[in-house]
C-alpha positions as CSV (number, residue, x, y, z in Angstrom):
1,X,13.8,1.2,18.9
2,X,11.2,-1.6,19.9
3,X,11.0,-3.7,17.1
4,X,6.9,-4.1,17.5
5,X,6.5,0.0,17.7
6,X,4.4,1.3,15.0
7,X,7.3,3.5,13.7
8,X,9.7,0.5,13.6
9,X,7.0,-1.2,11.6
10,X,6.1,1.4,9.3
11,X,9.8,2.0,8.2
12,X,9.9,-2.1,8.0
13,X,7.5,-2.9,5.5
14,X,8.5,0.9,3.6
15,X,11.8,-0.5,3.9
16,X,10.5,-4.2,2.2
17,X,8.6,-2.0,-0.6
18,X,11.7,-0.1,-1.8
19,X,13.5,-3.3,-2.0
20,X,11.2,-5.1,-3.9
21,X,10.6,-2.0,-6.0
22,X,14.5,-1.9,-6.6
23,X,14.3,-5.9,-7.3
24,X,11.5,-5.4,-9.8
25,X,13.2,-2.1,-11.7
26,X,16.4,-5.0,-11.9
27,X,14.2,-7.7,-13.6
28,X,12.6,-4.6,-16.2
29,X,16.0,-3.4,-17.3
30,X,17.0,-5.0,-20.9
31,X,20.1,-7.1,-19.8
32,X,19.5,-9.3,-22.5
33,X,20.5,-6.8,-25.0
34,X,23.8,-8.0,-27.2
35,X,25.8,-5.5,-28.9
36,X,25.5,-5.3,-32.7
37,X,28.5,-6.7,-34.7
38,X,29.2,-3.8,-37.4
39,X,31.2,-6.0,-38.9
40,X,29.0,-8.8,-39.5
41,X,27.5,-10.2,-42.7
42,X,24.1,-10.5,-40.9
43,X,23.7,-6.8,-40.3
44,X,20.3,-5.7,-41.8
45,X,20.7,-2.1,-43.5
46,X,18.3,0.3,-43.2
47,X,18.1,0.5,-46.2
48,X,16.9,-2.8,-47.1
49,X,13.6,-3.9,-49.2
50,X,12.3,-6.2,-46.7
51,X,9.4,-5.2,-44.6
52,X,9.8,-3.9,-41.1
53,X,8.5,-6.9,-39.7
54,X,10.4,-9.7,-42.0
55,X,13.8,-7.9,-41.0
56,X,12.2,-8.3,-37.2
57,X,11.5,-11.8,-38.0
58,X,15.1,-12.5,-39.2
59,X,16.4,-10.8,-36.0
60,X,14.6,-13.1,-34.1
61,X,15.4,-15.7,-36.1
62,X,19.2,-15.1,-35.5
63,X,19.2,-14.2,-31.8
64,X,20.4,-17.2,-30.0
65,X,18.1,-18.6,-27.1
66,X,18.9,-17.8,-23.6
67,X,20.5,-20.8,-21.6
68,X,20.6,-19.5,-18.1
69,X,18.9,-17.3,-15.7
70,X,19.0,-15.7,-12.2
71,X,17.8,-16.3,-8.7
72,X,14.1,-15.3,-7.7
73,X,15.1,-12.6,-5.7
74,X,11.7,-11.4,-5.0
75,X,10.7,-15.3,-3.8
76,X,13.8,-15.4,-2.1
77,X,13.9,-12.2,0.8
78,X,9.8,-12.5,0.7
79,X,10.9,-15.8,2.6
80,X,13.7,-14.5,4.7
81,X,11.7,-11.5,5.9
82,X,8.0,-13.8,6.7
83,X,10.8,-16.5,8.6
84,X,12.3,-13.5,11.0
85,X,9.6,-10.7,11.1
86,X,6.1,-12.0,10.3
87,X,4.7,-8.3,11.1
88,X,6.8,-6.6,8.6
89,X,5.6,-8.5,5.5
90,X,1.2,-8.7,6.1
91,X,-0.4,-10.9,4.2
92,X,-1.9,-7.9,2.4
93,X,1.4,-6.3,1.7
94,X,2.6,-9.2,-0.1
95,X,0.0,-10.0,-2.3
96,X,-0.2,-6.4,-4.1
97,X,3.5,-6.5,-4.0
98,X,3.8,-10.1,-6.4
99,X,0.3,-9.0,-8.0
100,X,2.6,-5.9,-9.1
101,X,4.9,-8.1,-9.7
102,X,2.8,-10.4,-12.7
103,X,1.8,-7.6,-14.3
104,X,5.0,-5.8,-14.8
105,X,6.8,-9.1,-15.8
106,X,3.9,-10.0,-18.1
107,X,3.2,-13.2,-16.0
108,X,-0.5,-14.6,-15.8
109,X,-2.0,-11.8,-13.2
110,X,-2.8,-13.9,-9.6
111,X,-1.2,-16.8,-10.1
112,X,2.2,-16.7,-8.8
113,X,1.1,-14.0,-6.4
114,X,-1.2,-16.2,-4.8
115,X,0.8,-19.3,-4.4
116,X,3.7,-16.9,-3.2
117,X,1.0,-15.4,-0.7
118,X,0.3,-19.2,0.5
119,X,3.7,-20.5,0.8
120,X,4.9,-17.1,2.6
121,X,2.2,-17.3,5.0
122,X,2.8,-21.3,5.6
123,X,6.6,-20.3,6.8
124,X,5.2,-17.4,9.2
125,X,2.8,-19.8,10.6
126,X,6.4,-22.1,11.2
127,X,7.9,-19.2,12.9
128,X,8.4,-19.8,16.3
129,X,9.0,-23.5,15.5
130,X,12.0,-22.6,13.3
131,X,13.5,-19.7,15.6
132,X,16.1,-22.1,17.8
133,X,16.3,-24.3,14.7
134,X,19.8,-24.6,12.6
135,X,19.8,-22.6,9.3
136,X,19.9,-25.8,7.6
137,X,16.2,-26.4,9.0
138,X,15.4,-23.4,7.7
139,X,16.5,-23.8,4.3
140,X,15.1,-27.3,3.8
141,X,11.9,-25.7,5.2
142,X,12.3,-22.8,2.7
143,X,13.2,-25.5,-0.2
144,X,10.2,-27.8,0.0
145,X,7.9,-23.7,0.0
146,X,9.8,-23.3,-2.7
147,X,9.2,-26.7,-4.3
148,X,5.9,-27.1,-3.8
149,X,5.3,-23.2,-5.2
150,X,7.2,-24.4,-8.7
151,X,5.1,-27.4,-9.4
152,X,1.9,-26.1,-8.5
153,X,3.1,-23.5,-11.0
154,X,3.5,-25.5,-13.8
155,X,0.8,-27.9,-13.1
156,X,-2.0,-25.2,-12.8
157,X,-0.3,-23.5,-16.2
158,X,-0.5,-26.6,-18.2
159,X,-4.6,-27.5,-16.9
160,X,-4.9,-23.8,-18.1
161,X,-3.0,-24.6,-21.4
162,X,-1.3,-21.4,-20.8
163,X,2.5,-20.9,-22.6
164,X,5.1,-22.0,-19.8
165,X,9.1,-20.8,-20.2
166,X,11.5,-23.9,-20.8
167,X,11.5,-26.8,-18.1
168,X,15.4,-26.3,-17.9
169,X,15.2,-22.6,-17.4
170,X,12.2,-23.1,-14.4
171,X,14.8,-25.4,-12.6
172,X,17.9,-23.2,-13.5
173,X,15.7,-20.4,-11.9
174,X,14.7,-23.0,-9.1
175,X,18.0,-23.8,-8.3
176,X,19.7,-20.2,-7.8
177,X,17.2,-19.2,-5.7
178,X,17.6,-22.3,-3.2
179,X,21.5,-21.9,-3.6
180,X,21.5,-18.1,-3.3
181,X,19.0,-18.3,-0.1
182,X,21.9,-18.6,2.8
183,X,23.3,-14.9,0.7
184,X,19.9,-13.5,1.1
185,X,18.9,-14.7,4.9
186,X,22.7,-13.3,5.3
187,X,21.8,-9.9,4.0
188,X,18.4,-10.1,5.2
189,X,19.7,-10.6,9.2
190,X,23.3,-8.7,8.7
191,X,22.4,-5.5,6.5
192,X,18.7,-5.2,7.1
193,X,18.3,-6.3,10.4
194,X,15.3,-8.2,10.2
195,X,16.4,-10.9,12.9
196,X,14.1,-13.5,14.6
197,X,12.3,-12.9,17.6
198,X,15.0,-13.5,20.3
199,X,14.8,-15.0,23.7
200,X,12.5,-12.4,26.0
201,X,11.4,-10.4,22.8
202,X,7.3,-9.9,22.2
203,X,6.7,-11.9,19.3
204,X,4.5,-10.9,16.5
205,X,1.5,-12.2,18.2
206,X,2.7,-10.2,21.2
207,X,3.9,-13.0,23.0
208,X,7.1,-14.0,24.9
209,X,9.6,-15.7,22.8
């Protein structure tokens, strides 16, 4: 099937929207959940005098803090896909898809879907520079996107005075995602099929590569 023919297309970006659906339903599930110890001295009965929301208070009192956490998935095949097919992931397409994306994480609505929206549109615009490039060019270019995305985060979150998750769990984050990229452009090209623009191939501009 011609990769630019509006059925290919279509079934692309339907194709992006069920991952990122699937990647979103992942990041909603309660995986921070620990089993109760039954045998524990800490168990509150239901029985017990205390108020509803003082026995909440002591859960949350006892729970320990979380100390790691994941790759940005999301960030991360956003990238791959505006790197190797521009025209599958619009501009528009994007934007509601991380504007979903705050909401539904309870993140500050806009935000992080706009600098997303920026940085993925800076990498399409590198496309045809970065097609005969190394991967390794491509994941410094991806890693200073990336960078640049993080700090504008937490600068514009701290003018707004606006509750930010720990510095070490932002770079933990960080870091997954820029050592988990080579898995996702891997995926991305192997499983998907979202390859660059090869030699003789219209581009998305309908040009020549």
């Amino acid at each position: 099937m011609n990769e630019l023919s509006p059925a290919r297309l279509w079934l692309m970006r339907a194709g992006f929207v069920l991952l990122t659906a699937l990647i979103i339903f992942y990041q909603l599930l309660p995986l921070d959940t620990a089993p109760v110890d039954l045998f524990t001295t800490d168990l509150v009965p239901l029985a017990a005098s205390d108020s509803s929301d003082a026995r909440l208070e002591r859960l949350l009192h006892l729970s320990d803090p979380r100390r790691w956490i994941g790759p940005d998935l999301l960030l991360g095949f956003a990238m791959a896909w505006s790197l190797r097919r521009p025209e599958y992931v619009p501009a528009i397409l994007l934007a509601g898809i991380f504007l979903l994306a705050d909401m539904l994480l309870q993140r500050p609505p806009g935000l992080l879907a706009l600098l997303t929206l920026v940085g993925c549109e800076n990498l399409k615009m590198r496309e045809r520079g970065l097609r005969d490039a190394t991967f390794v060019a491509e994941w410094i270019a991806v890693a200073f996107v990336m960078v640049s995305i993080f700090i504008a985060n937490r600068i514009i979150l701290s003018l707004l005075l606006v509750d930010t998750a720990p510095w070490g769990l932002s770079l933990i984050e960080l870091g997954m995602t820029l050592l988990f990229y080579p898995l996702i452009a891997g995926v991305t090209h192997g499983l998907m099929g979202v390859r660059k623009t090869a030699p003789g191939e219209l581009d998305s501009k309908g040009q020549r590569a």
